[in-house]
C-alpha positions as CSV (number, residue, x, y, z in Angstrom):
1,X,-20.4,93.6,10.2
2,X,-18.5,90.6,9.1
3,X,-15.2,90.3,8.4
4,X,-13.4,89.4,5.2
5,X,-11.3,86.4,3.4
6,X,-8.4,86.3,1.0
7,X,-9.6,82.5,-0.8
8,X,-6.7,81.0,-2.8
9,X,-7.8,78.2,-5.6
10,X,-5.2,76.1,-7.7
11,X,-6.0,73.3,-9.9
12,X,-4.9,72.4,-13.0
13,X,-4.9,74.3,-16.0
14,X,-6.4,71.7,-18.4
15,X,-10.0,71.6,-16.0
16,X,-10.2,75.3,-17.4
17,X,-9.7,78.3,-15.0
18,X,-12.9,79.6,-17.0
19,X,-15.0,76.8,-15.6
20,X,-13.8,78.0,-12.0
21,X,-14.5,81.4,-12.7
22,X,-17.9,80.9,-13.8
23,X,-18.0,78.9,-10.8
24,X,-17.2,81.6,-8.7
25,X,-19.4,84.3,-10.1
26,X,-22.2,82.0,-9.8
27,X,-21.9,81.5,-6.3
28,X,-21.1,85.2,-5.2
29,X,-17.5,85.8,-6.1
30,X,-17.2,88.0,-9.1
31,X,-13.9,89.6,-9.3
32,X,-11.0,86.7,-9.7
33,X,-7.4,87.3,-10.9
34,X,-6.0,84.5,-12.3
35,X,-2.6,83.7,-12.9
36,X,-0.5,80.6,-14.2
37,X,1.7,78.5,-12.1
38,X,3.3,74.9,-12.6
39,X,3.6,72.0,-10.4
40,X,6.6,70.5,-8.6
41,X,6.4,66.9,-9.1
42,X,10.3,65.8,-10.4
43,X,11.4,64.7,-13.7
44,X,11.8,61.2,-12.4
45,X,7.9,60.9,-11.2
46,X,6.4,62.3,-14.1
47,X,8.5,60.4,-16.6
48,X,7.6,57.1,-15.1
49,X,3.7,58.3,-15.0
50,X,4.0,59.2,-18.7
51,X,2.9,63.1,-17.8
52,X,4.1,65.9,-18.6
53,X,5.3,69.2,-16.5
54,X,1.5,70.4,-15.1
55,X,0.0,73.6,-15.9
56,X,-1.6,75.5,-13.1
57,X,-4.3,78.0,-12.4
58,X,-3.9,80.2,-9.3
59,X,-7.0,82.1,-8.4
60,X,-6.9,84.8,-5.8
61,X,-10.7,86.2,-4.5
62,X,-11.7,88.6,-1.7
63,X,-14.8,86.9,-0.6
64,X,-17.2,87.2,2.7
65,X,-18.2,84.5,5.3
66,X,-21.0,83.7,4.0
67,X,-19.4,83.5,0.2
68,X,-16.5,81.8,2.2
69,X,-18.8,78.6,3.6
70,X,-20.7,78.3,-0.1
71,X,-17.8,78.4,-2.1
72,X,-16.5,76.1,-0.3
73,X,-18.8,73.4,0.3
74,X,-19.7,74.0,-3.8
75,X,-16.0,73.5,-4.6
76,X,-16.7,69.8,-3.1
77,X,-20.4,68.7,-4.6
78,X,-20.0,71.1,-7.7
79,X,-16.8,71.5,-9.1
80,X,-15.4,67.7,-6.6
81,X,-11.9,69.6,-5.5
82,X,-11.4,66.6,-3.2
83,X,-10.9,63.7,-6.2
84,X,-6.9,63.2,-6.9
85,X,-5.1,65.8,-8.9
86,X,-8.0,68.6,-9.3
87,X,-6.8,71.0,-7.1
88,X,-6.9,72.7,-3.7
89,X,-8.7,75.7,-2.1
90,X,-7.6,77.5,1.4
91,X,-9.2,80.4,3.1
92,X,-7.0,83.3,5.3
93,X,-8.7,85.8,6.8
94,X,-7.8,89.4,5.9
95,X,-5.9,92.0,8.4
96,X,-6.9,95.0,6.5
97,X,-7.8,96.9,3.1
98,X,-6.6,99.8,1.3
99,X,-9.9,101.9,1.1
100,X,-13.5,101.2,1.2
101,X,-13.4,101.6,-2.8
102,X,-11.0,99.0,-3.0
103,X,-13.3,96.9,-0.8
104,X,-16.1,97.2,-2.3
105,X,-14.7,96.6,-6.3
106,X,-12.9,93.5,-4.8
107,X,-16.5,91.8,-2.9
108,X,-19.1,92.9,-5.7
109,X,-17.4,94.0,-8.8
110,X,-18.7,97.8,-8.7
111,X,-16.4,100.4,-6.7
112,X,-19.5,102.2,-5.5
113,X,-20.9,99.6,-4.3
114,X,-22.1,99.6,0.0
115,X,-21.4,96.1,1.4
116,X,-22.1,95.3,4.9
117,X,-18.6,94.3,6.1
118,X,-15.7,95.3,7.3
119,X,-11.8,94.1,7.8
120,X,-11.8,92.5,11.3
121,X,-7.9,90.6,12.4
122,X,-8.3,87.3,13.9
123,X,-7.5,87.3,17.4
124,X,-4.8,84.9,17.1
125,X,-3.0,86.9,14.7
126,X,-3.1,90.2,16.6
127,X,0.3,89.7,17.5
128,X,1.5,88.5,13.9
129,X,5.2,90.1,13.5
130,X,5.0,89.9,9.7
131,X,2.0,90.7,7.0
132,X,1.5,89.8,3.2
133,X,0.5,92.7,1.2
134,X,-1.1,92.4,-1.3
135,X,-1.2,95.1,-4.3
136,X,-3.2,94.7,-7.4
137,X,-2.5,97.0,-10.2
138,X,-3.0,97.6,-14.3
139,X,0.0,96.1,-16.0
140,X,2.5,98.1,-16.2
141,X,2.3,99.8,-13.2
142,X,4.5,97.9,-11.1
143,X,7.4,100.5,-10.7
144,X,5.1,102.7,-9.8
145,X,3.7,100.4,-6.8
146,X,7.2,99.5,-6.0
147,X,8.1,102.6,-5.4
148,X,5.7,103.6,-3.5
149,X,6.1,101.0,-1.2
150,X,10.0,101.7,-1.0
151,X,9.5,105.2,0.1
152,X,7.7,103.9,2.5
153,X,10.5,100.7,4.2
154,X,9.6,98.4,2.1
155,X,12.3,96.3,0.6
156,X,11.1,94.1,-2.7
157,X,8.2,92.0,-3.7
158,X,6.9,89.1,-6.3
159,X,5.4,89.9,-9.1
160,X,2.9,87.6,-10.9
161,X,1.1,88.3,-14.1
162,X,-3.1,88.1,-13.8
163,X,-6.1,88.6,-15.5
164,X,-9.0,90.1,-13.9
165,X,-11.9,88.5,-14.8
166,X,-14.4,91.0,-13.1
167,X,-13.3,93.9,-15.1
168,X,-15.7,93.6,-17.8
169,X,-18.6,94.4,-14.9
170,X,-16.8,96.4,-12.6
171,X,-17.7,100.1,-14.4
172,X,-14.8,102.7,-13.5
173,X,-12.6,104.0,-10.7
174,X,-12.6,107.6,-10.6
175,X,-13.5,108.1,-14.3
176,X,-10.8,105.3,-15.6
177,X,-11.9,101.5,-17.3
178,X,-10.4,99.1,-14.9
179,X,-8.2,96.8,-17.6
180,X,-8.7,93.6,-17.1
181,X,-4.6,92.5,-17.3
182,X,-3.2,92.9,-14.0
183,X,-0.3,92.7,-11.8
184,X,-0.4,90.7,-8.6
185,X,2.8,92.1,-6.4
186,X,3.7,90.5,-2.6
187,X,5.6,92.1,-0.2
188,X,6.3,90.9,3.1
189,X,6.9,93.5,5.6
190,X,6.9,94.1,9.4
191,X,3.7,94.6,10.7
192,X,4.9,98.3,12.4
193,X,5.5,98.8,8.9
194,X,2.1,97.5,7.3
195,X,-0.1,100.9,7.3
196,X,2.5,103.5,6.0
197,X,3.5,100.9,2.9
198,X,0.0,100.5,2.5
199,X,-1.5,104.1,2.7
200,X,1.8,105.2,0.4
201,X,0.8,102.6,-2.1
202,X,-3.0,104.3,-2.2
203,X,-1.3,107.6,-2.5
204,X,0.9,107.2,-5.6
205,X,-0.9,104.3,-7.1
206,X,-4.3,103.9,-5.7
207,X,-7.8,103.7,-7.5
208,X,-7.4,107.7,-8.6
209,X,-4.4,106.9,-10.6
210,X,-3.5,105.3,-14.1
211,X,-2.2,102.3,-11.7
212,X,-5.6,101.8,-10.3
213,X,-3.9,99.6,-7.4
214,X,-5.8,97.5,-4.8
215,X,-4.4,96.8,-1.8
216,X,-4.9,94.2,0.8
217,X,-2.8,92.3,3.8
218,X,-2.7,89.3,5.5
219,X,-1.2,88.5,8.6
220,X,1.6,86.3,8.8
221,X,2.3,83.6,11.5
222,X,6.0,83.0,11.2
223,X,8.3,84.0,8.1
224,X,11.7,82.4,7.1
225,X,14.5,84.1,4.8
226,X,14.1,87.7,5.8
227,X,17.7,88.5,6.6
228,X,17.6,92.2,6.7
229,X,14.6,91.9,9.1
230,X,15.4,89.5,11.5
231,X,19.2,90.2,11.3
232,X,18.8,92.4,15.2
233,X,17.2,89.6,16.5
């Protein structure tokens, strides 16, 4: 059994999120949602550069160790992440995943697909007070996820807007075309809490709904600005 990574790619949008993507599938990744972001450099900086504001593609992949270690060392001598300005790429590994459906759709593309691996915590992070979850639904759908994660303690998220760029390949859940706009939703949560927030999600959202939701944590080493959380501490 091995376990699982969350892999997180941003570069700039003008390399083309497409050439990454093809990238990805070529080398063993085939579902990737991609969303936009910008970069932070000031006013000041980029005015005295000559640039303008930069563009940003943020690509979020489940991938396996063995995916993990080629992707990576491809990222260098392929697609040369480490010259100035084209972008970054980190690897967390996963606490857990909402269903081996979900698991499979997000490591190979097809939901009935059998995998050899499973979700196994890092030993470090065992005792990790805080986890990411991570939901991935059909656009839309994000009331519907939220509130299934309120009923269940959870407090509010971020939403970012994605494309699926596996969908095309990835055949149905449960009967229904998985569409390939999505919404990416993080919610940070205590880890008592992580479970029943994730197995409500599955329940009123999952793969057997019109939300088709995904759903996947990450455990968290410290977390800042959580006042109704730490506020008994």
């Amino acid at each position: 059994m091995k376990r699982l990574y969350l892999m997180i790619t941003i570069t700039n949008r003008v390399m083309g999120s497409k050439r990454f993507v093809d990238f990805y599938r070529a080398f063993g990744a085939p579902v990737v949602f991609t969303a936009l972001g910008r970069g932070t450099a000031s006013d000041e900086v980029l005015s005295y550069l000559g640039l303008e504001a930069t563009e940003k593609s943020v690509m979020l992949s489940v991938v396996t160790p063995a995916c993990k270690e080629v992707l990576m060392k491809e990222l260098v001598s392929t697609m040369h992440l480490t010259n100035p300005g084209t972008g970054i790429a980190m690897c967390l590994p996963l606490s857990s995943i909402g269903g081996r459906t979900a698991m499979n759709y997000l490591i190979t593309g097809n939901p009935e697909a059998e995998p050899d691996v499973e979700v196994k915590e890092d030993e470090s992070m065992k005792d990790a007070a805080y986890q990411l979850i991570v939901a991935i639904a059909n656009q839309g759908y994000t009331d519907t996820v939220m509130g299934a994660a309120r009923s269940a303690g959870a407090h509010g998220g971020t939403i970012l807007h994605a494309k699926s760029t596996g969908a095309e390949d990835a055949g149905k859940f449960f009967g229904m075309s998985i569409a390939e706009e999505r919404e990416i939703i993080l919610m940070v949560v205590p880890t008592g809490d992580k479970n029943t927030v994730m197995q409500a999600i599955m329940a009123q959202a999952g793969a057997h709904t019109e939300a088709q939701a995904v759903t996947f944590s990450v455990a968290l080493e410290d977390v800042a600005g959580l006042y109704h959380i730490n506020a008994d501490e």
